[in-house]
C-alpha positions in Angstrom: 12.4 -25.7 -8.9 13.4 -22.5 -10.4 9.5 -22.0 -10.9 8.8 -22.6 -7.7 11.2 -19.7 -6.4 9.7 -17.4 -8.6 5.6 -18.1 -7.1 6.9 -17.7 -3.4 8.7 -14.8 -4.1 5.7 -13.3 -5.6 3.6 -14.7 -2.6 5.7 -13.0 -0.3 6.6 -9.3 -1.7 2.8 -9.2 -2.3 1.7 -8.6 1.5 4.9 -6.0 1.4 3.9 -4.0 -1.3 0.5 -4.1 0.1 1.5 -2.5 3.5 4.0 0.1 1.6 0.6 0.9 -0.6 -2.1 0.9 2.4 1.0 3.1 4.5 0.9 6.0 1.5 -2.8 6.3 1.7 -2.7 6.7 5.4 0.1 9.6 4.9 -2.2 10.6 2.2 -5.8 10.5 3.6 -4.6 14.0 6.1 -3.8 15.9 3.5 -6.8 15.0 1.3 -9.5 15.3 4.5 -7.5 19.1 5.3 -8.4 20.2 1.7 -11.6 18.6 1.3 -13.2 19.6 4.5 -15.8 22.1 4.9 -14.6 24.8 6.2 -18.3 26.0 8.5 
């Protein structure tokens, strides 16, 4: 049983650390596009 815990926790914190990781990039990708853009 105490295995069993251990897999669903797993199953679930992955789709939350997914959204935290895909959530930094978004904050991220503004920053990067202002210094990367070409300035015409």
């Amino acid at each position: 049983m105490d295995v069993w815990i251990k897999i669903q926790t797993l199953i679930w914190l992955f789709p939350i650390l997914f959204i935290f990781h895909d959530f930094e990039e978004i904050i991220m990708l503004e920053n990067w596009i202002n210094n990367n853009r070409q300035k015409d």
